[in-house]
C-alpha positions as CSV (number, residue, x, y, z in Angstrom):
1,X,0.0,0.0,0.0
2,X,0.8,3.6,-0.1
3,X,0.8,5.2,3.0
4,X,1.3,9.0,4.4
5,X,2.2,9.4,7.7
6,X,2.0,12.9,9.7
7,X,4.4,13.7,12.6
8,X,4.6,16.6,14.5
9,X,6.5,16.3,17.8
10,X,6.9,17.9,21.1
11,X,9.6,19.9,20.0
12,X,6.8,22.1,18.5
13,X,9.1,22.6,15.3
14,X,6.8,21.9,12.7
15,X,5.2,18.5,10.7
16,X,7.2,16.4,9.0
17,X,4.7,14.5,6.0
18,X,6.3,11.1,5.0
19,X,4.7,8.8,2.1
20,X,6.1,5.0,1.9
21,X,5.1,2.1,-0.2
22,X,4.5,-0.9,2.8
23,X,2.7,-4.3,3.2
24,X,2.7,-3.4,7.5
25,X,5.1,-6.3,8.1
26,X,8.6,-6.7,6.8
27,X,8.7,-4.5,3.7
28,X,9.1,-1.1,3.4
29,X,10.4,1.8,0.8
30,X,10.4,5.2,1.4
31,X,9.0,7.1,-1.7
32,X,8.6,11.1,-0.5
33,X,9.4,13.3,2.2
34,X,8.1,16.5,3.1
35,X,9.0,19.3,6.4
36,X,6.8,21.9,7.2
37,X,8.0,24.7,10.0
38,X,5.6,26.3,12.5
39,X,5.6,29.5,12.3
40,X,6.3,31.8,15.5
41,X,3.1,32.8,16.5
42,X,1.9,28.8,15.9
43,X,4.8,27.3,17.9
44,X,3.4,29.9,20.9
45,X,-0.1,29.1,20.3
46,X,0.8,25.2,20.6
47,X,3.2,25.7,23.3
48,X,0.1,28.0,25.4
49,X,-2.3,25.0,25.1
50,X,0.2,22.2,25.9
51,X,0.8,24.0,29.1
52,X,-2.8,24.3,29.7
53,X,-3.9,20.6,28.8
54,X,-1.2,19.2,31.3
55,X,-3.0,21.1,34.3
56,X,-6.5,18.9,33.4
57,X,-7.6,16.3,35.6
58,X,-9.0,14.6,31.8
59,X,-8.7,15.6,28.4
60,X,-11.4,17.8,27.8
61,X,-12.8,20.7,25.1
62,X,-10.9,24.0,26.3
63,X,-11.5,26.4,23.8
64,X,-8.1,27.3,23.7
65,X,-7.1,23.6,23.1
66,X,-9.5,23.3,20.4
67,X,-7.9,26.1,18.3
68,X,-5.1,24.7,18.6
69,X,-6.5,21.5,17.1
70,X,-7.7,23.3,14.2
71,X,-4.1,24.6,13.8
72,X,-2.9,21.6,13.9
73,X,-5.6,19.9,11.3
74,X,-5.6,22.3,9.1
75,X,-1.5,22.4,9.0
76,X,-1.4,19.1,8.5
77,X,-3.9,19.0,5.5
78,X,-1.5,21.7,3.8
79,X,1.3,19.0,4.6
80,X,-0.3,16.3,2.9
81,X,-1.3,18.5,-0.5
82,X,1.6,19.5,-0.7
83,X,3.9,16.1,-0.4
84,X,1.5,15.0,-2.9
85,X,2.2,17.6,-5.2
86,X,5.7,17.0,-4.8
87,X,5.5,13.2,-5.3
88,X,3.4,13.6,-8.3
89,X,0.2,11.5,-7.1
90,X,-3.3,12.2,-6.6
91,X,-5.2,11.3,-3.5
92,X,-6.8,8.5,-4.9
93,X,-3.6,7.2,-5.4
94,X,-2.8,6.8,-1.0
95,X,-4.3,3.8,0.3
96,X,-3.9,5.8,4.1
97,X,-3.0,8.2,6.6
98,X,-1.6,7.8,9.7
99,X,-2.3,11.1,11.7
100,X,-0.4,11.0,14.9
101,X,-1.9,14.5,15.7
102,X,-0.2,16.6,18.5
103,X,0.1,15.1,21.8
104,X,-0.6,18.1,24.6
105,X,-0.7,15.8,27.8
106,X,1.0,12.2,28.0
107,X,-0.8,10.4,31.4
108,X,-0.7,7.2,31.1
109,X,-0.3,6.8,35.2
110,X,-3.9,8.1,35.1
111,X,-5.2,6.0,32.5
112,X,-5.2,8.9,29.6
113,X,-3.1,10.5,26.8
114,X,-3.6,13.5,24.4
115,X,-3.6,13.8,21.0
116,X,-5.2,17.2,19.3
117,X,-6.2,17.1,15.9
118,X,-9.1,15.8,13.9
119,X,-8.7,12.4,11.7
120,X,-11.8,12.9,10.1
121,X,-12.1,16.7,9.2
122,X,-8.4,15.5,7.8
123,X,-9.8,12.4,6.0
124,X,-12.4,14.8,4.5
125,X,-10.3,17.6,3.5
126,X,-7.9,15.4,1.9
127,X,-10.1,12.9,0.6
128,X,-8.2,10.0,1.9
129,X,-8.9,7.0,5.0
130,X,-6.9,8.6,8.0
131,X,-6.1,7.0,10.8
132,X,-5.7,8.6,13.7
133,X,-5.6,8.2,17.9
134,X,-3.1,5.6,17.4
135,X,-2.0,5.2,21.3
136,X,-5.6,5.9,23.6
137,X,-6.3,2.1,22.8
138,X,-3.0,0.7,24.4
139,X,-3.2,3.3,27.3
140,X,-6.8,1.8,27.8
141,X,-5.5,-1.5,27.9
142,X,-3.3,-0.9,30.9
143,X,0.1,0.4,28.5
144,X,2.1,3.7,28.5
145,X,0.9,4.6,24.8
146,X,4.4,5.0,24.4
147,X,7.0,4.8,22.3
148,X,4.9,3.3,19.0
149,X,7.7,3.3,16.6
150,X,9.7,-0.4,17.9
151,X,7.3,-2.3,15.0
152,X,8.5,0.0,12.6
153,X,12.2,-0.2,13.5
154,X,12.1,-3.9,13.1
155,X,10.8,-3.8,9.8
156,X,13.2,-1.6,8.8
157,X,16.2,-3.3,10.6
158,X,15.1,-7.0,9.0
159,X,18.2,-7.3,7.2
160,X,20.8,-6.2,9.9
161,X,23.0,-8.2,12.3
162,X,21.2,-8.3,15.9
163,X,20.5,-7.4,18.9
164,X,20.8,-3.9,17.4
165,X,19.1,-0.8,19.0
166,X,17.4,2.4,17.2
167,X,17.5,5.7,19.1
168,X,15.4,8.3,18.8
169,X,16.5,11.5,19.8
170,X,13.3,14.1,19.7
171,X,12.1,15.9,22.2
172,X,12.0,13.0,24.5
173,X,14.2,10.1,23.5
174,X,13.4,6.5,23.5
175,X,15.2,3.4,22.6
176,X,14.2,0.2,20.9
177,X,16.2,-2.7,21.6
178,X,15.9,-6.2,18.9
179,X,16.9,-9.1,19.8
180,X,18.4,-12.0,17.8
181,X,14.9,-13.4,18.1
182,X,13.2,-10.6,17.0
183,X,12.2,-9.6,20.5
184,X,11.6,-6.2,21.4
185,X,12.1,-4.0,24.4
186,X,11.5,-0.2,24.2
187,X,10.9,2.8,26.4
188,X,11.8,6.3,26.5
189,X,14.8,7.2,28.5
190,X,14.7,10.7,29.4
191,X,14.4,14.1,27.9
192,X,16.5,14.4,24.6
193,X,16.5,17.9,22.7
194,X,13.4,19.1,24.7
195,X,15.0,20.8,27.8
196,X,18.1,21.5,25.7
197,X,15.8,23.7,23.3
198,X,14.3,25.8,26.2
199,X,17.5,26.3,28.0
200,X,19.3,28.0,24.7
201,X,16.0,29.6,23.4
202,X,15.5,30.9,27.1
203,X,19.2,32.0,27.4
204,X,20.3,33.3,23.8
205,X,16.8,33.2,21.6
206,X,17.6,30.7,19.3
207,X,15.4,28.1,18.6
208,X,17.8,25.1,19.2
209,X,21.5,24.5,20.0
210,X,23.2,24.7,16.4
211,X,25.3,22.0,16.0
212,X,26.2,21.4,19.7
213,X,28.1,25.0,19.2
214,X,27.0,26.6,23.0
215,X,27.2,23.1,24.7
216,X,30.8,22.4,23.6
217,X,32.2,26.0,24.9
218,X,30.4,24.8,27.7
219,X,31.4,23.0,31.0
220,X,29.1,20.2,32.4
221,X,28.3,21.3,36.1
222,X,28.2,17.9,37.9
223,X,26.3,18.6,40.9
224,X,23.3,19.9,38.8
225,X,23.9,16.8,36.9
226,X,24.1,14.5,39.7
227,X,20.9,16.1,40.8
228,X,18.8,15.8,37.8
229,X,19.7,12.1,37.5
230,X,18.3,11.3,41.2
231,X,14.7,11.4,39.6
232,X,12.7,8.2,40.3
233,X,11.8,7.7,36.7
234,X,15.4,6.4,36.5
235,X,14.9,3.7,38.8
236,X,11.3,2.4,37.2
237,X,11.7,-1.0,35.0
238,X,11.1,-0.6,31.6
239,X,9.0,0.0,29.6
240,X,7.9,3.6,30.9
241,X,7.4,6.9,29.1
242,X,7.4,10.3,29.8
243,X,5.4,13.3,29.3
244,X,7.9,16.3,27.6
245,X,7.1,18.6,30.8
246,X,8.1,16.0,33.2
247,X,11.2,18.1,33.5
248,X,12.4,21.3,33.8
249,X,15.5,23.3,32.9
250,X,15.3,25.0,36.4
251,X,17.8,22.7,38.3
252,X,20.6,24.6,35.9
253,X,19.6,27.8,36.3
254,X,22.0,30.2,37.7
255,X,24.6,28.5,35.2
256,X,25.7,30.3,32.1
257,X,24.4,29.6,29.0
258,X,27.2,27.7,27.9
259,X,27.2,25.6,31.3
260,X,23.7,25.1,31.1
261,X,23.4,23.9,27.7
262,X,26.5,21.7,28.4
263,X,24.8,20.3,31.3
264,X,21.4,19.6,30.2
265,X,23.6,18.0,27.4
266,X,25.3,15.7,29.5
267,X,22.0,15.1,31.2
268,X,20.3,13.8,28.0
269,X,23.6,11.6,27.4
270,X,23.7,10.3,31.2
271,X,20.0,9.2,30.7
272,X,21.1,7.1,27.5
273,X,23.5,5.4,29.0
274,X,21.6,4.5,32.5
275,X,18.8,3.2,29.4
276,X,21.4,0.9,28.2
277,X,21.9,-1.0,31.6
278,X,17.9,-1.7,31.5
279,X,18.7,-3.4,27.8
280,X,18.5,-7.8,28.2
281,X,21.8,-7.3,25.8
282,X,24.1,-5.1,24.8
283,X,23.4,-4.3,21.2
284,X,25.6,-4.8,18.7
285,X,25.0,-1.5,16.9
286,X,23.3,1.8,17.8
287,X,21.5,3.7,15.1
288,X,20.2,7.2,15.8
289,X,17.1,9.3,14.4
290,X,15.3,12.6,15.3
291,X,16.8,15.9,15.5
292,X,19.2,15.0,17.7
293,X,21.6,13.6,15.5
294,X,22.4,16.6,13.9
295,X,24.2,17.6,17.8
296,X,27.5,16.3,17.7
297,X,28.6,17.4,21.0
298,X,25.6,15.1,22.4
299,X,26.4,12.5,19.7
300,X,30.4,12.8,21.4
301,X,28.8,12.4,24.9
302,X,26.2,9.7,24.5
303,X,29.1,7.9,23.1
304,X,31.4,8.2,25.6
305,X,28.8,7.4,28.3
306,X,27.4,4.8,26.6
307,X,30.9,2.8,24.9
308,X,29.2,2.6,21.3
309,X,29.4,5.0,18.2
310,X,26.1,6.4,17.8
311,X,25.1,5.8,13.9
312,X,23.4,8.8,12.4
313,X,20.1,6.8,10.2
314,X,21.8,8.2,6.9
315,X,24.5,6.1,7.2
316,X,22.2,3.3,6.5
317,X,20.4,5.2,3.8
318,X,17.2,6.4,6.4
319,X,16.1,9.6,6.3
320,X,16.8,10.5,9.9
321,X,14.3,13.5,10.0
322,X,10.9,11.4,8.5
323,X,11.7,8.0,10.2
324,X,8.7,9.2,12.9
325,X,6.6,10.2,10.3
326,X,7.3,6.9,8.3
327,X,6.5,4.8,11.3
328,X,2.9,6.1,11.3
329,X,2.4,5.4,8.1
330,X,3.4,1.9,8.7
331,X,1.5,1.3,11.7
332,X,-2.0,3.2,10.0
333,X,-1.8,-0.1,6.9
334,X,-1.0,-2.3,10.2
335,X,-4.2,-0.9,11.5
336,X,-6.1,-1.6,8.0
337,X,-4.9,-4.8,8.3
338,X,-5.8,-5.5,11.7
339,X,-2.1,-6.2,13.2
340,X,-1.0,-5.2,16.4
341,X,1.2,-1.7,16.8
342,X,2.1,-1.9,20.5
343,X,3.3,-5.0,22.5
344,X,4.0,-6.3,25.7
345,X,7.7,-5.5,25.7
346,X,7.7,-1.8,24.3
347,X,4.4,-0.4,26.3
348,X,4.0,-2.8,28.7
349,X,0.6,-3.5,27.4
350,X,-0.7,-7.1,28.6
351,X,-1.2,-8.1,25.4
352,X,0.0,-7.3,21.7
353,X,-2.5,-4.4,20.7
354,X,-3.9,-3.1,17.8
355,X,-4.8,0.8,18.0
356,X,-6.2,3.6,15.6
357,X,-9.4,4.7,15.1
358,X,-10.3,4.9,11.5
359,X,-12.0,7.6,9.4
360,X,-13.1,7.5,5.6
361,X,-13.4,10.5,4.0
362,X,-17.2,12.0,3.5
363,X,-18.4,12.8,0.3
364,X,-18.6,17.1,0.3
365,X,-22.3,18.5,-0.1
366,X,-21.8,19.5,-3.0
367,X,-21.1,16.0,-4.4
368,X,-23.9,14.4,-2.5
């Protein structure tokens, strides 16, 4: 099938719009990729209701969190025109849409998580089966929601020596381990580029830490960094997932802007590599996606923390930035095809689960 898949992340940068060619099980070929970036005034209007949604009891409809929702349906219907456009095909062409929407509260402790976004106003506008919630069903079921990607990493490692693990490195990070028997063990690990970003858009204004540039003139303050570490998420078994606010930057402040962004640096690293100890083996190779791979000051330190080269995903011929994007595309023809997207050992979920709720596309009035 053709599938497009729809990522935007907590990093609030923008949607990334991924089409791949997929059966949902071993094969996979990425055909088109498209980025979109918020603009200003959007990554503040997402960021207001983010910070709202986390103070509900339940997901509910806030006004404010509702626009927001539009914002992000009606981004991610200009996502999807325009990756068609570029990839030369006509709606009637996609089989499907995974539309992971934008999650505003992660609680799985209290039995809920958050998407915004509307799968069928998307369906409709786009003319094309969408499917979206794709974690509320495994929360239900007693899992973290969290992470979803592990299926999609197998497929996509099939051919490689194992145990091998795939790092993602977005806002929050998470880790997917595969074993030589295909088993798989996943969980996020800590913050990743999330408490980086606000520390260096806080300090200097700039949206991220270029290239690891403030972080490497930097010097890692150890007590802050001993400090952050003695949080009890560290000591929970996997699997377990966070929410991005989870954490703050305010155990660095009072540090430079250098020291801070070389702290929370080593903090991300320092998560990694207490991951890694939770692993049933030590894998034999460690590829990395997300935005995070483009830090090679964190790249440096995750790999001396952890005693393995992290593996940028190009160097296997992935596009690092759509491989989220991708992965909902794969698991939206998993969920035509009525296969399971989250398991025992990479949510915690009792029992393998499928998830996705899905939406065909309504005929306009003016065609009924």
């Amino acid at each position: 099938m053709l599938a497009i898949g729809l990522m935007s992340g907590t990093s609030l940068d923008g949607v990334d719009a991924a089409l791949i060619e997929t059966d949902g099980e071993r094969s996979t070929r990425a055909v088109a990729f498209r980025g979109e970036s918020y603009s200003d005034a959007a990554r503040a209007q997402l960021a207001e209701a983010t910070a709202l949604a986390l103070t509900f009891e339940r997901p509910r409809a806030n006004p404010e969190v509702m626009a927001a929702a539009d914002l992000i349906t009606r981004t991610h219907v200009l996502a999807v025109q325009k990756l068609l456009r570029d990839a030369g095909l006509r709606p009637h062409e996609i089989d499907v849409i995974g539309f992971h929407g934008q999650t505003v509260a992660h609680r799985p402790d209290r039995g809920w998580t958050w998407q915004i976004g509307n799968g069928q106003a998307l369906a409709d506008a786009t003319g094309i089966a969408t499917v979206s919630d794709l974690r509320s069903a495994d929360v239900a079921a007693g899992g973290q929601g969290a992470p979803l990607l592990p299926v999609y990493h197998a497929a996509l490692t099939a051919d490689l020596p194992r145990p091998i693990a795939v790092l993602n490195l977005g806002g929050v990070a998470n880790v997917t381990w595969i074993g030589s028997d295909g088993a798989l063990v996943a969980f996020d690990t800590g913050p990743a580029n999330g408490l980086i970003d606000s520390w260096v858009e806080g300090e200097t204004g700039a949206r991220f830490d270029a290239g690891g540039a403030l972080a490497a003139s930097g010097r890692v303050d150890e007590a802050v960094l001993c400090a952050m570490l003695d949080h009890p998420f560290f000591a929970q078994p996997a699997p377990k997932s966070l929410d991005r606010n989870d954490f703050t930057i305010q155990p660095a402040r009072g540090l430079s802007a250098a020291d801070g962004a070389a702290t929370l640096t080593a903090f991300t690293a320092a998560t990694i590599a207490e991951a890694f100890l939770l692993l049933p083996e030590r894998p034999r190779r460690l590829l990395v996606a997300g935005g995070g791979r483009h830090n090679p000051t964190l790249l440096r330190m995750i790999s001396e923390k952890v005693g393995l080269s992290p593996e940028p995903a190009e160097a296997l011929g992935w596009n690092g930035d759509a491989t989220e994007a991708e992965g909902f595309a794969y698991m939206a023809v998993r969920t035509l095809k009525g296969l399971p997207i989250s398991f025992p050992g990479t949510t915690g979920v009792p029992a393998s689960t499928t998830g996705g709720v899905l939406h065909q596309p309504q005929p306009r009035a003016a065609e009924a």
